[in-house]
C-alpha positions, -999 to +999 in steps of 0.1 A: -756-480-332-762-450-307-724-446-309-726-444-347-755-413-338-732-400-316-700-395-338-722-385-366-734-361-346-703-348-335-687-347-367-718-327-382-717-300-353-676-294-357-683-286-395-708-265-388-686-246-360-658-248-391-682-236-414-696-204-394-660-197-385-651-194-417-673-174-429-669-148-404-655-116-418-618-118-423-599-092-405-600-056-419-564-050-446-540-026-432-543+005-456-503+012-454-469-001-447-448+009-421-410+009-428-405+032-395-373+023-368-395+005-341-380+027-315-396+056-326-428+042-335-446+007-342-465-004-371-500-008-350-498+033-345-488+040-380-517+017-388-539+041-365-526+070-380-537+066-412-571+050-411-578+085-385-559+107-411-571+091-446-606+099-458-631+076-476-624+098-506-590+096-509-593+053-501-616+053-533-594+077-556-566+054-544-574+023-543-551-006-525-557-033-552-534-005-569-520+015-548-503+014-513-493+042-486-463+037-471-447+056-439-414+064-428-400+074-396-363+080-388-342+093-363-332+094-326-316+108-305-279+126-313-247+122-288-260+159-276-294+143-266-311+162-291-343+140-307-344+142-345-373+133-362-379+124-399-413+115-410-423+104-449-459+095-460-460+084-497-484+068-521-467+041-541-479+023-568-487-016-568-481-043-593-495-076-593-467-105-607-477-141-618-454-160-594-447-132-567-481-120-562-481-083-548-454-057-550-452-023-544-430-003-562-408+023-550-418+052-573-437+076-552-469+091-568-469+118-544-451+120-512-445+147-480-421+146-455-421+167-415-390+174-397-386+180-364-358+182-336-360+186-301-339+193-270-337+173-237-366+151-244-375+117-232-381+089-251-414+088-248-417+126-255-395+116-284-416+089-296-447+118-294-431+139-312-423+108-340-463+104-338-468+140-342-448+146-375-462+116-393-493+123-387-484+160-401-468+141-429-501+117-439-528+150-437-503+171-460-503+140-484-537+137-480-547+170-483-523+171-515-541+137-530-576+149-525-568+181-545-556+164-571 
């Protein structure tokens, strides 16, 4: 009998642990999408970037049930060990299929793009400058959106 307590016991407190678990908040939804070359930068900083970059106003006028901002980061390095940066920041429009779910369309409601190229850098200095540009890129779209 006391081992019939015991399991019931045991089985009651896992649920509950399942239970409170569950119910914790789910984890935050990224606001963008980063198709960037992971040399140059990585989708956690892009991430960064535009939650620091993206006011509350803009979030609400665009909202990601419709709408999705999408970043893009290109270049390198050339054979003269010049770094070339290419940074895109667009808002892109999102439909909602029956069988595929979410899917953002590549028809840019607005978009804004920062060059940049640099001699004799490192590739961390490179991958600064990469930050630097897209973050130029996102407040210029921003700035643009919030006008609007």
């Amino acid at each position: 009998m006391k081992s019939g307590v015991a399991s019931l016991a045991l089985t009651l407190g896992l649920a509950t642990g399942l239970a409170t678990s569950a119910m914790a908040a789910p984890p935050p939804k990224p606001i963008s999408v980063d198709q960037s070359a992971s040399f140059l930068i990585d989708a956690a900083t892009t991430e960064q970037l535009w939650t620091q970059n993206t006011p509350a106003k803009v979030r609400k006028l665009y909202p990601s049930k419709k709408f999705s901002f999408v970043s893009e980061v290109g270049g390198g390095f050339t054979e003269s060990k010049n770094c070339v940066i290419s940074a895109r920041a667009m808002v892109l429009p999102v439909l909602h299929l029956p069988m595929q779910g979410k899917k953002i369309v590549y028809a840019p409601v607005k978009s804004s793009t920062a060059f940049d190229a640099a001699p004799n850098l490192s590739r961390e200095q490179c991958q600064a400058l990469a930050r630097t540009k897209l973050k130029e890129a996102i407040q210029s779209l921003v700035s643009a959106l919030a006008s609007s």
